[in-house]
C-alpha positions as CSV (number, residue, x, y, z in Angstrom):
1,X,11.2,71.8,-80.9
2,X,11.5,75.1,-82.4
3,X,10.0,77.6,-80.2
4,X,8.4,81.5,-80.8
5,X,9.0,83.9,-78.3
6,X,6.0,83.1,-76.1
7,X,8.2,79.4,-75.5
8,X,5.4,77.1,-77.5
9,X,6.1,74.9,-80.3
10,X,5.8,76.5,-83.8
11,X,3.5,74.1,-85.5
12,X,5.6,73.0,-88.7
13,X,8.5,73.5,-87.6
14,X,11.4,70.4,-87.3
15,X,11.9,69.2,-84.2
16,X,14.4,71.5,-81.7
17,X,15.6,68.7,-79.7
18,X,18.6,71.1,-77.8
19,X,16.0,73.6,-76.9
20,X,13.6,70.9,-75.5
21,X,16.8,69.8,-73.5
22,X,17.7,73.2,-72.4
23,X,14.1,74.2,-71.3
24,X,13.4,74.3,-67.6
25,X,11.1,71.5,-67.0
26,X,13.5,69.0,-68.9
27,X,16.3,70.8,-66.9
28,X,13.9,69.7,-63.3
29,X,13.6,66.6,-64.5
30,X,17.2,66.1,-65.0
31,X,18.0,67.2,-61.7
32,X,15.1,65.4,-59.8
33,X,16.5,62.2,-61.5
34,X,20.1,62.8,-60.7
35,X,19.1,64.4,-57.2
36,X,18.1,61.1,-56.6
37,X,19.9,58.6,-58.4
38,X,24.0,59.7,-57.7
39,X,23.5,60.3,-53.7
40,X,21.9,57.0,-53.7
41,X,24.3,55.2,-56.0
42,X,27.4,57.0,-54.0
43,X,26.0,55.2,-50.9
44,X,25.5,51.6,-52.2
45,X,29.4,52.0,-53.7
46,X,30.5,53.0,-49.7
47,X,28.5,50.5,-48.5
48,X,30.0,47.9,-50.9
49,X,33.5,48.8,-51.2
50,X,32.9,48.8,-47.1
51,X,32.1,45.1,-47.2
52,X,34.6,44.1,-49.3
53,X,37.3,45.9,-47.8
54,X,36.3,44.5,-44.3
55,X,36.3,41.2,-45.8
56,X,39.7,41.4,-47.9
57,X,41.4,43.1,-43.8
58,X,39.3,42.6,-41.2
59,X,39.1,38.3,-41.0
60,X,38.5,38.3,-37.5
61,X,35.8,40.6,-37.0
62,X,34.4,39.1,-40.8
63,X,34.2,35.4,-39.1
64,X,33.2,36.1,-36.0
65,X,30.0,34.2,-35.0
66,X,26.8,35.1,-34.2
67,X,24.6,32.0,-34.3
68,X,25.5,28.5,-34.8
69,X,28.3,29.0,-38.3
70,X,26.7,32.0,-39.5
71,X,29.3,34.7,-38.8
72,X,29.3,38.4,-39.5
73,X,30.6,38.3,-43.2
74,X,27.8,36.2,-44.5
75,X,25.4,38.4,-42.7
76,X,27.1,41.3,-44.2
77,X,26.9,39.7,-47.3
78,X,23.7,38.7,-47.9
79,X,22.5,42.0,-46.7
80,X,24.4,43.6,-50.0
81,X,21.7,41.2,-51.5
82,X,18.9,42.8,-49.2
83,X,20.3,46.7,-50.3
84,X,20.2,46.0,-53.7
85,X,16.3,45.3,-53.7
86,X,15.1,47.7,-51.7
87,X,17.1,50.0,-53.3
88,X,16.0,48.8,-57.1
89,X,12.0,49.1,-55.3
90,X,12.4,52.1,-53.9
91,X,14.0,53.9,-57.0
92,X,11.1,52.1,-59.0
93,X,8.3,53.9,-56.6
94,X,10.5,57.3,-57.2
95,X,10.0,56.8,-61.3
96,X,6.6,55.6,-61.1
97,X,5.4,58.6,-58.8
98,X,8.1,61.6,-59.6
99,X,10.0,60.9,-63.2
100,X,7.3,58.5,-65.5
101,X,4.9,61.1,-65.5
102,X,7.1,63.9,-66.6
103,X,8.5,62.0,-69.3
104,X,5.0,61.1,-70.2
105,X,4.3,64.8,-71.0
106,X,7.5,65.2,-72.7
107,X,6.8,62.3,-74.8
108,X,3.5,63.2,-75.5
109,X,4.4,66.4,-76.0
110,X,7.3,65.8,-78.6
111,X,5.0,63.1,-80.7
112,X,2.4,66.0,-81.3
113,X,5.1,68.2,-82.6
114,X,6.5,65.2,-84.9
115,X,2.4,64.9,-86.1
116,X,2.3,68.8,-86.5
């Protein structure tokens, strides 16, 4: 969105979509999304690359029991199950709250320009 000096939209103007990128709150939101997303995402890939590493070297601590036939690799496994909600319902609670209503704005924002 083309922008004069005071950084607001000039009103007939095409669209600037590289200046809307390079502007400070899109830059924010960029980095509140990835602030959250790669730590998070790095962790999941340990955690899995954990289980399947333990289960591809470690068969005896991977089958050892803990009640009746359920052994410590199911329980392992099923809990990759477990992480992979909670982390999908938590990063759902992060949009809703933190990135939704920024892009909201910028959407908002951006169709008043294209009306302009």
């Amino acid at each position: 969105m083309p922008h004069d000096d005071t950084g607001t939209h000039t009103p007939g103007s095409a669209i600037d979509y590289i200046a809307i990128e390079q502007s400070p709150d899109f830059i924010a939101h960029k980095r509140r999304h990835r602030s959250f997303v790669f730590p998070l995402a790095v962790a999941f890939l340990l955690w899995y690359f954990a289980y399947v590493l333990l289960a591809d070297y470690a068969h005896d601590f991977m089958s050892t029991k803990v009640i009746g036939n359920i052994n410590i690799g199911l329980i392992l496994g099923l809990s990759q199950f477990v992480t992979t909600f909670a982390i999908t319902t938590w990063y759902v609670s992060f949009a809703n709250r933190k990135l939704d209503p920024a892009a909201e704005k910028f959407r908002n924002e951006l169709e008043e320009a294209e009306r302009a």
